[in-house]
DSSP file (Angstrom, degrees, kcal/mol; ACC not computed):
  #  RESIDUE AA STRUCTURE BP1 BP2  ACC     N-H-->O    O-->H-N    N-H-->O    O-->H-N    TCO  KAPPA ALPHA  PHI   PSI    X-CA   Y-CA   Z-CA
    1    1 A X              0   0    0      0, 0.0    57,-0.4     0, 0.0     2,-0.3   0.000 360.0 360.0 360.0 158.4  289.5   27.4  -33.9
    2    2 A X        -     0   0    0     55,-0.2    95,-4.8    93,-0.1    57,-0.1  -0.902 360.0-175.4-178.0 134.8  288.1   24.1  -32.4
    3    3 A X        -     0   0    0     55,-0.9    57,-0.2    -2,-0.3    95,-0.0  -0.698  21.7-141.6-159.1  70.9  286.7   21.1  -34.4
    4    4 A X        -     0   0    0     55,-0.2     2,-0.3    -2,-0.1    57,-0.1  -0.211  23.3-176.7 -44.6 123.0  285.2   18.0  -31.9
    5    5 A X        +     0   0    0     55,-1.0     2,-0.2   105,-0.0   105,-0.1  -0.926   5.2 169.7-138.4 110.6  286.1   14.7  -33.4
    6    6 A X        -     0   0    0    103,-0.5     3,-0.1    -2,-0.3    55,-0.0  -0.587  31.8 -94.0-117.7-157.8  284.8   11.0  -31.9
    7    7 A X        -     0   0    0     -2,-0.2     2,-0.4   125,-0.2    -1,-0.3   0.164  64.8 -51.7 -73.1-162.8  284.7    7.4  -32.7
    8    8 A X        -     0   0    0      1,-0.0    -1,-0.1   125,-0.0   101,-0.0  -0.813  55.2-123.6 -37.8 106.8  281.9    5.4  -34.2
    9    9 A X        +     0   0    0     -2,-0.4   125,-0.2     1,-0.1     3,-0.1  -0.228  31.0 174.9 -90.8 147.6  278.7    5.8  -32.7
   10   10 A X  S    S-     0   0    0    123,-2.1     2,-0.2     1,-0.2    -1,-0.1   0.710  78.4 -14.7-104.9 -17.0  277.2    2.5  -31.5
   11   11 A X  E    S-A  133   0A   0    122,-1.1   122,-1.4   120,-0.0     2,-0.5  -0.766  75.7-112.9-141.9-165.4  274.1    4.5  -29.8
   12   12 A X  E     -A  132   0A   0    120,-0.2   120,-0.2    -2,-0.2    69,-0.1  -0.940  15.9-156.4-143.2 127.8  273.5    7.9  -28.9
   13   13 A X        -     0   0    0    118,-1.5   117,-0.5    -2,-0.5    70,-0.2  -0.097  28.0-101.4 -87.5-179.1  273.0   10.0  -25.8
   14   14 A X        -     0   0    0    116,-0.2   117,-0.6   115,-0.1    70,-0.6  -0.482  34.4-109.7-109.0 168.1  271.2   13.3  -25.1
   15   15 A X        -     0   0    0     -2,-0.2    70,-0.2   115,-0.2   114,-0.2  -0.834  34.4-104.2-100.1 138.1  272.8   16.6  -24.7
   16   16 A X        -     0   0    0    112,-0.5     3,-0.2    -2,-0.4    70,-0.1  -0.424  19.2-156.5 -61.6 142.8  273.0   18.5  -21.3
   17   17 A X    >>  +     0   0    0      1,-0.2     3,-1.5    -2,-0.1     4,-0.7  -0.234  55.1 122.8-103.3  42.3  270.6   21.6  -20.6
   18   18 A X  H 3>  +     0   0    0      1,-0.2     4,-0.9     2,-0.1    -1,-0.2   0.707  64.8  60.2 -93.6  -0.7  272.6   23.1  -18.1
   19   19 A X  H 34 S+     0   0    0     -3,-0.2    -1,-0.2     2,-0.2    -2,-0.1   0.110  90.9  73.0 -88.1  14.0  272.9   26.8  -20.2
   20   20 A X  H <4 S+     0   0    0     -3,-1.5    -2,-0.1     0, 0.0    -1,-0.1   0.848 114.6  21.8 -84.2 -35.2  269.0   26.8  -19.8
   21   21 A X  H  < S+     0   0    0     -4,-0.7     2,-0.4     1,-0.1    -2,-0.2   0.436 112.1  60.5-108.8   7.8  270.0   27.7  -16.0
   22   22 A X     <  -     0   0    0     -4,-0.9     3,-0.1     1,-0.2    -1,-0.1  -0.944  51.8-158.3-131.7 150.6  273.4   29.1  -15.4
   23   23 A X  S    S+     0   0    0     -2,-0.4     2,-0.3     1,-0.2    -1,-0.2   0.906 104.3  29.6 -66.6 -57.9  274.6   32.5  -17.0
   24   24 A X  S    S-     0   0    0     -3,-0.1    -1,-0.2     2,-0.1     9,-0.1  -0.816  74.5-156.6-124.3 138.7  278.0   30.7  -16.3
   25   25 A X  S    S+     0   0    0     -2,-0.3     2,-0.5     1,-0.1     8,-0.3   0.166  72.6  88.7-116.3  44.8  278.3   26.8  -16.3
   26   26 A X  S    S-     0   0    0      6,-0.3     6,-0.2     3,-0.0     5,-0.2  -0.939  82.4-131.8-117.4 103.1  281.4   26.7  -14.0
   27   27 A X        -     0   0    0      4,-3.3    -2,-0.1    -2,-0.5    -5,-0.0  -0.125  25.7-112.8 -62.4 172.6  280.2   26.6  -10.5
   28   28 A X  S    S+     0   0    0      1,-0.2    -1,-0.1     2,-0.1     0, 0.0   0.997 123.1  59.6 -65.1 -48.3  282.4   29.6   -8.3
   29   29 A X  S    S-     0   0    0      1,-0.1    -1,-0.2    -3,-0.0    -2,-0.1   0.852 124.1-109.3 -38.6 -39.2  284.0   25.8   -6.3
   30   30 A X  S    S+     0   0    0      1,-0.5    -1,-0.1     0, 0.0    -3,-0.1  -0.042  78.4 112.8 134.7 -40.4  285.2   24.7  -10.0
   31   31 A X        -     0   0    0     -5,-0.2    -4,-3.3     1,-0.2    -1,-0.5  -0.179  69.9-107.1 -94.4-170.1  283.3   21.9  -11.4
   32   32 A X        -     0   0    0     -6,-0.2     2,-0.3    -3,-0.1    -6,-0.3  -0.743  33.5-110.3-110.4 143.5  281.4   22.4  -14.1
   33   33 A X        +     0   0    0     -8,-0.3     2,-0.2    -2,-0.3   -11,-0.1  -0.535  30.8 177.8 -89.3 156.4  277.6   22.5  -14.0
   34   34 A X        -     0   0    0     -2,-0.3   -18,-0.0     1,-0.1     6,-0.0  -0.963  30.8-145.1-127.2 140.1  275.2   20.1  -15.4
   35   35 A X  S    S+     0   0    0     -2,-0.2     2,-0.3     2,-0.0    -1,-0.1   0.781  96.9  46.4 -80.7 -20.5  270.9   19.7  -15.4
   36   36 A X  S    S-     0   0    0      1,-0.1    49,-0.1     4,-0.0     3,-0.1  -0.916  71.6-159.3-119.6 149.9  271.2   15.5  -15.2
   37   37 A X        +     0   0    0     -2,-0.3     4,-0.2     2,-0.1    -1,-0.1  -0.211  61.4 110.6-129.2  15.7  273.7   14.0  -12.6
   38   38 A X  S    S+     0   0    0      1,-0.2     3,-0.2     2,-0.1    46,-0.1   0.954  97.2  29.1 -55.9 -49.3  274.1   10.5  -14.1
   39   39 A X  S    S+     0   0    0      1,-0.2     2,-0.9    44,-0.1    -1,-0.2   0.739  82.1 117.1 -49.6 -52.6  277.7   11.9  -14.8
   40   40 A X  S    S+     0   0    0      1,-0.2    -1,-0.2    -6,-0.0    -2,-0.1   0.280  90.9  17.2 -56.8  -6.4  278.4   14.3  -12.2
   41   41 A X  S    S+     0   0    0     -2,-0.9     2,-0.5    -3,-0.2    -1,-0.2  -0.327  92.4 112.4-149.2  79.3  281.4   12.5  -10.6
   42   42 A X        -     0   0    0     -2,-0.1    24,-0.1    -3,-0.0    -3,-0.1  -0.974  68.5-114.6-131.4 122.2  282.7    9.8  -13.3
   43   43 A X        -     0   0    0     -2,-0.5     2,-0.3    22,-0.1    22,-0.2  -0.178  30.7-155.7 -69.8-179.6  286.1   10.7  -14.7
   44   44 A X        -     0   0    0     20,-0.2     2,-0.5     2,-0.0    20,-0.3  -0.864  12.4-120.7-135.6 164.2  286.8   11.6  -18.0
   45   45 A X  E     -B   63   0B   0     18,-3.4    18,-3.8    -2,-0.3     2,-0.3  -0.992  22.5-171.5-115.0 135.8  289.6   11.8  -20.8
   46   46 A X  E     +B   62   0B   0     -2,-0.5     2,-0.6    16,-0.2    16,-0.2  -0.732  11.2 178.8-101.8  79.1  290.4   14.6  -22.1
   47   47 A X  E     +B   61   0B   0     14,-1.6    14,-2.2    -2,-0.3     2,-0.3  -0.878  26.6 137.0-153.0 101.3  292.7   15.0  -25.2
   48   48 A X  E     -B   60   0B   0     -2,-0.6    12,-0.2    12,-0.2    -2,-0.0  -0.934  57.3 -84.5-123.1 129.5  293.2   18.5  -26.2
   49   49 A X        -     0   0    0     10,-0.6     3,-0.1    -2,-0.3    -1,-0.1  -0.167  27.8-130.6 -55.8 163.4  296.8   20.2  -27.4
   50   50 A X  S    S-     0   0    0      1,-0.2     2,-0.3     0, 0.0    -1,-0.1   0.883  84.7 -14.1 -78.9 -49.5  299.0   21.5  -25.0
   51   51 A X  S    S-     0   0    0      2,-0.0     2,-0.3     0, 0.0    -1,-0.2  -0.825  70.5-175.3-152.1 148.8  299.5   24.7  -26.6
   52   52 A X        -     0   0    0     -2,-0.3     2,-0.2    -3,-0.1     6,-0.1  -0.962  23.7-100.5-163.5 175.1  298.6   26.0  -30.4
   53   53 A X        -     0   0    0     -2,-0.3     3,-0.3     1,-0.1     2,-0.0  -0.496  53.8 -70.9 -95.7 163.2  299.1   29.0  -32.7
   54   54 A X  S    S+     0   0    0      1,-0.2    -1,-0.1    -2,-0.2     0, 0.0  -0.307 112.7   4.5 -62.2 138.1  296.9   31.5  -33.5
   55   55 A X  S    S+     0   0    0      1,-0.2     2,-0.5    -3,-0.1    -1,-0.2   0.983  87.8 144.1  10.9  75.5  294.0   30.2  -35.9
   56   56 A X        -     0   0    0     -3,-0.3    -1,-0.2   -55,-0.1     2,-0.0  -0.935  49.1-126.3-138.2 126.7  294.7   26.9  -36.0
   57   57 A X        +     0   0    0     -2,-0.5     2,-0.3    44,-0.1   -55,-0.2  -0.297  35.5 161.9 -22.7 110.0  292.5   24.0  -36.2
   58   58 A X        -     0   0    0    -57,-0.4   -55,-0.9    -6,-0.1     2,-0.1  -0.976  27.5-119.9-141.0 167.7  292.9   21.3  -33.5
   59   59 A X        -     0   0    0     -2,-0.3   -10,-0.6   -57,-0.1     2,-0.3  -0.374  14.1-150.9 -92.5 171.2  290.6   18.4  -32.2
   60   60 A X  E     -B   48   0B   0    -57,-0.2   -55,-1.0   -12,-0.2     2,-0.6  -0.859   9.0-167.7-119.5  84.6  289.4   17.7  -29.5
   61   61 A X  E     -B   47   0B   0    -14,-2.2   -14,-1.6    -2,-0.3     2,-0.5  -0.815   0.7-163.1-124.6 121.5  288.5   14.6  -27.9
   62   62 A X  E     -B   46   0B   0     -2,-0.6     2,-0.6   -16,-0.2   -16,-0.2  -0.596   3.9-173.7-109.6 145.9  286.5   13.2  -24.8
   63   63 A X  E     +B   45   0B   0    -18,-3.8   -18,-3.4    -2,-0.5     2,-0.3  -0.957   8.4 170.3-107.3 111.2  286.1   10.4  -23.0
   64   64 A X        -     0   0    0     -2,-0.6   -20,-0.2   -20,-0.3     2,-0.1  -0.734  21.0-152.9-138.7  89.8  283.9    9.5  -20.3
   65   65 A X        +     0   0    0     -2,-0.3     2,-0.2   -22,-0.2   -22,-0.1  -0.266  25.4 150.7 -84.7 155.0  283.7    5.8  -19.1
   66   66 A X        -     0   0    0    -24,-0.1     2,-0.6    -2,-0.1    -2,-0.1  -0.884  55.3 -89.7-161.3 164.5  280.9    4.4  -17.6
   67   67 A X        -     0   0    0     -2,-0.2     3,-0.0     1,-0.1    68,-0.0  -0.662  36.6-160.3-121.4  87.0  278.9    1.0  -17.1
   68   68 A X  S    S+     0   0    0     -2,-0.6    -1,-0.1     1,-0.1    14,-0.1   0.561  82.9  73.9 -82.3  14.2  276.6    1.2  -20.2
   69   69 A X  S    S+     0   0    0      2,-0.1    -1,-0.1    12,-0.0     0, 0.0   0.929  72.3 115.9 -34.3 -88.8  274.1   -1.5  -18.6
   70   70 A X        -     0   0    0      1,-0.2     2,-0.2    11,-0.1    12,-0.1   0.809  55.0-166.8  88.9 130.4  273.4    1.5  -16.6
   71   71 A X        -     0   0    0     10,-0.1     2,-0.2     8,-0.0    -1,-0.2  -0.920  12.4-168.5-132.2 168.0  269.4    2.7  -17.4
   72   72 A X  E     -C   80   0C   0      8,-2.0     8,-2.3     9,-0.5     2,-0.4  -0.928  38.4 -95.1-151.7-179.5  267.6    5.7  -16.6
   73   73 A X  E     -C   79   0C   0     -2,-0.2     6,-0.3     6,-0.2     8,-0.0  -0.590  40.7-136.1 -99.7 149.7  263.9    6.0  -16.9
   74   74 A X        -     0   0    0      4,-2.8    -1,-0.1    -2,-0.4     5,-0.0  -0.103  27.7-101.3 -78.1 150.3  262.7    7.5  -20.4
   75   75 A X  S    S+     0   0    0      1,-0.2    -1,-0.1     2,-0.1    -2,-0.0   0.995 128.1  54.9 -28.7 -78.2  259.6   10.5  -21.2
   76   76 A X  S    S-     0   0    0      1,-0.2    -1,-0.2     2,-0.0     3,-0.1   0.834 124.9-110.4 -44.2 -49.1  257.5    7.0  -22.1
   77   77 A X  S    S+     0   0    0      1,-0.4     2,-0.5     0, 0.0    -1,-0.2   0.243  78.7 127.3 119.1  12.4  258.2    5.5  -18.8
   78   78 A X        -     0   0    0      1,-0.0    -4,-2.8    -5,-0.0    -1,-0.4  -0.805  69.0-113.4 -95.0 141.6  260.6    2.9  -20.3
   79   79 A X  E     +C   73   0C   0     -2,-0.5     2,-0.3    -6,-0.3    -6,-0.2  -0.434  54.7 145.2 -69.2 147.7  263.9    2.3  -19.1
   80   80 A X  E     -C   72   0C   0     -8,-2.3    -8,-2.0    -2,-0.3     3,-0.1  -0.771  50.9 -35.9-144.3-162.9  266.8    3.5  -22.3
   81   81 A X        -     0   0    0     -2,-0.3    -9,-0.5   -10,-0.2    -1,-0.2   0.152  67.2 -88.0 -61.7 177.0  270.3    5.0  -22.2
   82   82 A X        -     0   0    0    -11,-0.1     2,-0.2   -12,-0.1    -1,-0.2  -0.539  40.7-111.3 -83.6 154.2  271.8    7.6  -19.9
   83   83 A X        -     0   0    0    -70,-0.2     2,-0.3    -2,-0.2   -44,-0.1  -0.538  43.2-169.2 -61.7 136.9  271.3   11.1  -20.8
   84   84 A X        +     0   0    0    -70,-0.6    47,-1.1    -2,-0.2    46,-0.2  -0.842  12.7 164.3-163.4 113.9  275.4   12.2  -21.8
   85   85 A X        -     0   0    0     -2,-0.3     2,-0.5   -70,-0.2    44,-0.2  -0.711  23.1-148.2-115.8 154.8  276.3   16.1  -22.4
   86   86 A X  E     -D  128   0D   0     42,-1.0    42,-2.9    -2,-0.2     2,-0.4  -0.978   9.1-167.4-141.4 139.4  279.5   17.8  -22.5
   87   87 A X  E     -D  127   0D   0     -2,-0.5    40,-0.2    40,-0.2     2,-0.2  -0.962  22.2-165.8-106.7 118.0  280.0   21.2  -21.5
   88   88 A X  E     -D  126   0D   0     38,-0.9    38,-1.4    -2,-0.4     2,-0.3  -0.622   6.8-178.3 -76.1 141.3  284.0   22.3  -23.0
   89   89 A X  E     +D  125   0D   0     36,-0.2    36,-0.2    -2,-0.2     2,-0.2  -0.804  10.2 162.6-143.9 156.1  285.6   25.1  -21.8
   90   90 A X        -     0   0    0     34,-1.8    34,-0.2    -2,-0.3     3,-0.1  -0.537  49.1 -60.8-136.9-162.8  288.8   26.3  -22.9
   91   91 A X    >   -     0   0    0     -2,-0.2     3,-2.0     1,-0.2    -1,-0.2  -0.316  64.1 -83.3 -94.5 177.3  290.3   29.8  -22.4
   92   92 A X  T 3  S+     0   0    0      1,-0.3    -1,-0.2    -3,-0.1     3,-0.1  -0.257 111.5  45.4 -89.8 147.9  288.9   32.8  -23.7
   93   93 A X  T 3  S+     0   0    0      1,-0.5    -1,-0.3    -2,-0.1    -2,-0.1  -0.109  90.0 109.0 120.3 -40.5  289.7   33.9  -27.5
   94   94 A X    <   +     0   0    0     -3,-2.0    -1,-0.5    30,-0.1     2,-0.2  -0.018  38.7 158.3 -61.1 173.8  288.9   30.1  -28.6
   95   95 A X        -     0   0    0     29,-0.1    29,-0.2    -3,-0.1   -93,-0.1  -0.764  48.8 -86.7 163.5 137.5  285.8   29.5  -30.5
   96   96 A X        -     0   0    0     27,-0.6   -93,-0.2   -95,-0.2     2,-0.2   0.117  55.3-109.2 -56.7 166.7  284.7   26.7  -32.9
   97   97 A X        -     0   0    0    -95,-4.8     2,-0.6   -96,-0.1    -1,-0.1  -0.569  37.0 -86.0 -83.8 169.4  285.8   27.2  -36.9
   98   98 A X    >   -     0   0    0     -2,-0.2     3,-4.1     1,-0.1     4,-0.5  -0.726  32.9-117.3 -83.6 126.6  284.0   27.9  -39.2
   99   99 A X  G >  S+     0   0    0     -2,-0.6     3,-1.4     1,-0.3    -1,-0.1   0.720 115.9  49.5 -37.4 -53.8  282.1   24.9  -41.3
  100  100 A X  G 3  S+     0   0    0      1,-0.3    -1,-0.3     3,-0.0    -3,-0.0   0.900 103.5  57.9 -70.4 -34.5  284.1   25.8  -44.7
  101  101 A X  G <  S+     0   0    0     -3,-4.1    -1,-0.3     2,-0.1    -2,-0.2   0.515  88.2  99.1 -92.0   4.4  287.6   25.9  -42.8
  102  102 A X  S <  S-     0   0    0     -3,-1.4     2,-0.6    -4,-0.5     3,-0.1  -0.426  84.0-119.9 -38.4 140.4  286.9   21.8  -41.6
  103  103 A X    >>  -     0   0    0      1,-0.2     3,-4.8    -2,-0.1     4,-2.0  -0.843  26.4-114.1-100.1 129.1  288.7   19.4  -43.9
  104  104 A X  H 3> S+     0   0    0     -2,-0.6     4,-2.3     1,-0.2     5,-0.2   0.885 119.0  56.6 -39.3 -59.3  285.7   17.0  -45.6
  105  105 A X  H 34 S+     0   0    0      1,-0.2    -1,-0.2     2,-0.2    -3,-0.0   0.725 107.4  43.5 -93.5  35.3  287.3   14.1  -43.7
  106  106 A X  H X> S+     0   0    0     -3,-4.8     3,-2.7     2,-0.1     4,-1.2   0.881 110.7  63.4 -82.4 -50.4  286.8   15.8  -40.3
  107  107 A X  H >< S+     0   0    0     -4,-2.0     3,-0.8     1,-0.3    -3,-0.2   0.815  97.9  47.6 -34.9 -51.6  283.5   16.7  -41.7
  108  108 A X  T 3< S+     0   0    0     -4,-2.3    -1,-0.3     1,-0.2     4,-0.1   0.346 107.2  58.4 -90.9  15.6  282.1   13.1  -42.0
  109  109 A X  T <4 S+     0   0    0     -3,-2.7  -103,-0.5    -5,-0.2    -1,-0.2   0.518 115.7  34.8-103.2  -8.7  283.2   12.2  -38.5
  110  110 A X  S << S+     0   0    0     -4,-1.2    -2,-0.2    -3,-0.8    -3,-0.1  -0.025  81.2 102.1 -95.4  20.3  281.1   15.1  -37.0
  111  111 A X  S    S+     0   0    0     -5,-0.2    -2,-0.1     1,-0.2    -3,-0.1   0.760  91.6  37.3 -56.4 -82.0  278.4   15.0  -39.3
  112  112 A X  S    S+     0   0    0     -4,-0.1     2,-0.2     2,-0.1    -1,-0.2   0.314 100.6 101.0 -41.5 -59.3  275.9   12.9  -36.2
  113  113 A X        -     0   0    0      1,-0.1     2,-0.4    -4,-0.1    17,-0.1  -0.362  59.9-168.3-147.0  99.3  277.8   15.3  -33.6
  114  114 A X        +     0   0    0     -2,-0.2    15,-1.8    16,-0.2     2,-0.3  -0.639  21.0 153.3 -84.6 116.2  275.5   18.3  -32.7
  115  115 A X  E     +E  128   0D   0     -2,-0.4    13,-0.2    13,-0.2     2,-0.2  -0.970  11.1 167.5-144.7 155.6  277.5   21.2  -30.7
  116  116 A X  E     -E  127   0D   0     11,-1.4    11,-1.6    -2,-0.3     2,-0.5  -0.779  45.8 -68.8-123.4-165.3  277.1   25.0  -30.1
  117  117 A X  E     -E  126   0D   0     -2,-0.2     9,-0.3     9,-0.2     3,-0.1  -0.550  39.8-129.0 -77.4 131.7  278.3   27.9  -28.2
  118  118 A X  S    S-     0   0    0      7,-1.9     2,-0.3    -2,-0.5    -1,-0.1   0.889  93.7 -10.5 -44.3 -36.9  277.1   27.8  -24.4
  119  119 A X  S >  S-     0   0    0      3,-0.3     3,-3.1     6,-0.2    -1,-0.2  -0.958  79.1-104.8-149.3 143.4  275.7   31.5  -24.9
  120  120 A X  T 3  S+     0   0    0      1,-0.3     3,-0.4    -2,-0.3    -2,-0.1   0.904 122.4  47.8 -43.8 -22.5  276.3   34.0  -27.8
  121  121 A X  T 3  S+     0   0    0      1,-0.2    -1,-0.3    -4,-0.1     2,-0.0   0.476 103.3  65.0 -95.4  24.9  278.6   35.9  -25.9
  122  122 A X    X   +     0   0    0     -3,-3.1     3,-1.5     1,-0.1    -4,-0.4  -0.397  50.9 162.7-155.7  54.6  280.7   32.9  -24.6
  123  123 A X  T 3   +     0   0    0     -3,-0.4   -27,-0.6     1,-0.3    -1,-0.1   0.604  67.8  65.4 -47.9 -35.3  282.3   31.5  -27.6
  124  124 A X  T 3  S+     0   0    0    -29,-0.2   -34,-1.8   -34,-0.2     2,-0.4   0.356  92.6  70.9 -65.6 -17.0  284.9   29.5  -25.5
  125  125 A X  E <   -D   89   0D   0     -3,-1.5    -7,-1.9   -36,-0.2     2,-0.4  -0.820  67.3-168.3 -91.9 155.3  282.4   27.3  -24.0
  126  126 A X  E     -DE  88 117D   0    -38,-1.4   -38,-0.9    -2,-0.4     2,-0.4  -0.905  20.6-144.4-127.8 160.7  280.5   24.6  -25.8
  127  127 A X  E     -DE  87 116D   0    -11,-1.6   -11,-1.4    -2,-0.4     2,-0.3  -0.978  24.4-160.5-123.5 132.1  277.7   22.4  -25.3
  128  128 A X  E     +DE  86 115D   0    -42,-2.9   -42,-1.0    -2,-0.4  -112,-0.5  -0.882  20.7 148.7-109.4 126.0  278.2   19.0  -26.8
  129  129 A X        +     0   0    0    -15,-1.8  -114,-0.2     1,-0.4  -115,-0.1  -0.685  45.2  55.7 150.2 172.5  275.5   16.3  -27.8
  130  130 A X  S    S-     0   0    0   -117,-0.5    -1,-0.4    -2,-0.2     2,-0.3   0.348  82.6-165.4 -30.6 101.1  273.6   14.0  -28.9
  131  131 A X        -     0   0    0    -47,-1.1  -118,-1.5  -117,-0.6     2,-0.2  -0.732  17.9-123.6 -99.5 142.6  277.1   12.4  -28.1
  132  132 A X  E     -A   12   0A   0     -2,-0.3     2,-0.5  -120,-0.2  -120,-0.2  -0.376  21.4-141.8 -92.9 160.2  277.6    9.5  -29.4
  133  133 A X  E     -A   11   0A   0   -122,-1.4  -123,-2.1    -2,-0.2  -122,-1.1  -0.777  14.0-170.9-109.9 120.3  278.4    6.7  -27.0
  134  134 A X        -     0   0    0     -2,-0.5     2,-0.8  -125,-0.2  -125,-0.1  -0.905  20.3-157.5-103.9 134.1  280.8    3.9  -27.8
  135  135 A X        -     0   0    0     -2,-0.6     2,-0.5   -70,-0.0    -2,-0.0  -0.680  34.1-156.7 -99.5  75.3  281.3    0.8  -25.6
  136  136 A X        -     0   0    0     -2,-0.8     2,-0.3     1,-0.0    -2,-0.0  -0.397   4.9-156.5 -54.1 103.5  285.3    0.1  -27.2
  137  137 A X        -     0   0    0     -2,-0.5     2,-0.5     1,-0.0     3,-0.1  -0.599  13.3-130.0 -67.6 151.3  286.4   -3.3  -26.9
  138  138 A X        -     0   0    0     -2,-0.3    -1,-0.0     1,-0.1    -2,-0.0  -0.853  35.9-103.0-104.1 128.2  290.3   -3.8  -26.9
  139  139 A X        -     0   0    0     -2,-0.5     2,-0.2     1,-0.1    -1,-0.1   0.390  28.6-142.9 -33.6 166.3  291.4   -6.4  -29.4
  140  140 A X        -     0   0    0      1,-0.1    -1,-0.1    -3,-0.1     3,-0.0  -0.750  39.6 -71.7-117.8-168.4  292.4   -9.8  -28.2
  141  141 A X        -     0   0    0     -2,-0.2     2,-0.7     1,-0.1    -1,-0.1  -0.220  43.2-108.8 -69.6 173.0  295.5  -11.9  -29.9
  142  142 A X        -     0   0    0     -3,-0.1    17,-2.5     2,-0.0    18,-0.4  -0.844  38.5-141.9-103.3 126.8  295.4  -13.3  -32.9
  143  143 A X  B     -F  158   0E   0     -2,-0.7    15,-0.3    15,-0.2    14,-0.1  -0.805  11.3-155.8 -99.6 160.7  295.2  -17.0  -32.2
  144  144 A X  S    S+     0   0    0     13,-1.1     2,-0.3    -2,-0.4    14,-0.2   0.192  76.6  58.5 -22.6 -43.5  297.1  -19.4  -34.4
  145  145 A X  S    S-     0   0    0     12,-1.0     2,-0.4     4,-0.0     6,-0.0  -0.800  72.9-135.4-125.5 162.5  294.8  -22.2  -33.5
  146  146 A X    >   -     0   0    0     -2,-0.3     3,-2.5     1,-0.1    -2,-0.0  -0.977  37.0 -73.3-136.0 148.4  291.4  -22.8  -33.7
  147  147 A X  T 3  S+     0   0    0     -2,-0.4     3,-0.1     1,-0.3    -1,-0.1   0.360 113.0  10.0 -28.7 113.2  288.8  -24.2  -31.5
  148  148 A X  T 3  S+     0   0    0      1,-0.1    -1,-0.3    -3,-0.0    -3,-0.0   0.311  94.2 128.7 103.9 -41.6  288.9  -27.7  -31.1
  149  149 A X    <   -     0   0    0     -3,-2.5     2,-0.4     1,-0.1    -1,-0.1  -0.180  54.5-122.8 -90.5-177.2  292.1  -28.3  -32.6
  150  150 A X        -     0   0    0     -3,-0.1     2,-0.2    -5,-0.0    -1,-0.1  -0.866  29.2-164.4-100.0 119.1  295.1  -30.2  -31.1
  151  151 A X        -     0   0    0     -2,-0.4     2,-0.1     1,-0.1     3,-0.1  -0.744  15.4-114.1-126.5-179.3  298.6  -28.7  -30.6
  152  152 A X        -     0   0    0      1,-0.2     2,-0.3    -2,-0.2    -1,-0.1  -0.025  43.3 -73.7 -97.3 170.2  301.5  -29.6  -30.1
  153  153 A X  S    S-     0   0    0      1,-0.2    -1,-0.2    -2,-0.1     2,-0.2  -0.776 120.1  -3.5 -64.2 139.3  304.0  -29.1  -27.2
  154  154 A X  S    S+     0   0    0     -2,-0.3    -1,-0.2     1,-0.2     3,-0.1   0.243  91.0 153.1 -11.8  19.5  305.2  -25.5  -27.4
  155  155 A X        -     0   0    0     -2,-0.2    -1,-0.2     1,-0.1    12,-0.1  -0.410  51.7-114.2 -32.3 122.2  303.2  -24.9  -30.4
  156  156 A X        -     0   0    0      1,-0.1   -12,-0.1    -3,-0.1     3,-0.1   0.011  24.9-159.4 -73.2-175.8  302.5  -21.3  -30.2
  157  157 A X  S    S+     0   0    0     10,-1.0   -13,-1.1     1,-0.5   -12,-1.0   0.850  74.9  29.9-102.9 -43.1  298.6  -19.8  -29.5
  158  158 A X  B    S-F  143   0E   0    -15,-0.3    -1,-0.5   -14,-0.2   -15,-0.2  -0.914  70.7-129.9-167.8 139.6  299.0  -16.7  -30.6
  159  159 A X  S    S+     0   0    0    -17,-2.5     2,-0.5    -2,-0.3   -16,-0.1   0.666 105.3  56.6 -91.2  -7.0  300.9  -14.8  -33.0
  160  160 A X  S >  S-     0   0    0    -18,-0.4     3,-1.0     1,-0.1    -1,-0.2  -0.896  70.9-165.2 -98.0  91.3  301.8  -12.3  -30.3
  161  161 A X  T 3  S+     0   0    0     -2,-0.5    -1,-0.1     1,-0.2    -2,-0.1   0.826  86.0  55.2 -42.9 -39.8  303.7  -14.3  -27.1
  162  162 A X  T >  S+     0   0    0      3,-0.1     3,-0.8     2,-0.1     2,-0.2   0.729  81.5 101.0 -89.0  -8.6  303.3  -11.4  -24.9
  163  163 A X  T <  S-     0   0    0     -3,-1.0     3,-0.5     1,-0.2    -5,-0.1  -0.577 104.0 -13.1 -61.7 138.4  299.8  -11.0  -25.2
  164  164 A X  T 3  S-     0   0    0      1,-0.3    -1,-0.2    -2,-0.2    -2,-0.1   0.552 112.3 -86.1  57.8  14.7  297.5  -12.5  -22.1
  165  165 A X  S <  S+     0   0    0     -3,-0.8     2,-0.3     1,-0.1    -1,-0.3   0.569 105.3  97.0  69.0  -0.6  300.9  -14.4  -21.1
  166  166 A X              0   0    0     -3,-0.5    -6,-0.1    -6,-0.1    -1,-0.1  -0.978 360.0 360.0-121.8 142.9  300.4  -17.5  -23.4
  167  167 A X              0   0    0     -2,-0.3   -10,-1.0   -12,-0.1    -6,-0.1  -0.196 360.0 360.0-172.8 360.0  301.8  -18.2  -26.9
């Protein structure tokens, strides 16, 4: 059983249509196939267990950074976001859970978070989207001082020294 869990969406992306045209969406070479190419050779993070027992629940979570400047051009003729799909596949016997076996607060971090099976017969792949797109900043220190003010000689900056090399 399989349960897809991301952050906080700050926008949202489209889902890939690439089960409208492959049977199988692992080309025979390896990668996996897609209809939009925004992607196609961006790494990713993946972070799936190593191993699990038989029906059990675990998450899943993917990463795929990219330059969200980055336009492409919209149905209206306006530029918006990239189109951003994920196709999973893991080995055969997986297969999402079922909506009652979810724990409510798994639930309300996939409500937004559309996914199904790649074909009825192909339970171990998924198709992922709208996925929602995050731009994460990583915190900075916690300064000590405030703008403008006047310190001292080795007054510290920051309540962490080894951050950014100053404190």
């Amino acid at each position: 059983m399989i349960y897809i869990v991301t952050g906080d969406s700050i926008s949202n992306a489209y889902p890939i249509f690439a089960q409208q045209g492959y049977e199988n969406p692992r080309e025979a070479t390896g990668p996996i196939v897609c209809a939009n190419y925004h992607l196609a050779n961006k790494p990713e993070d993946i972070k799936v267990l190593q191993a699990v027992l038989l029906d059990t629940l675990f998450e899943a979570v993917v990463r795929i950074p990219y330059d969200m400047q980055l336009k492409q051009i919209l149905a209206n003729g306006k530029k918006g976001a990239l189109n951003v799909g994920v196709v999973l596949i893991f080995p055969e016997g997986f297969e999402l859970a079922q909506h009652d076996r979810i724990a409510p607060e798994t639930k309300e971090k996939i409500v937004y978070l559309p996914f199904q099976n790649y074909h009825p017969t192909k339970k171990n792949i998924l198709v992922i989207g709208l996925v929602p797109v995050v731009d994460i900043i990583p915190l900075g220190p916690e300064h000590l001082v405030l703008e403008g003010e006047s310190i001292k000689l080795d007054q510290p900056l920051t309540i962490n020294p080894n951050v950014v090399g100053f404190g």
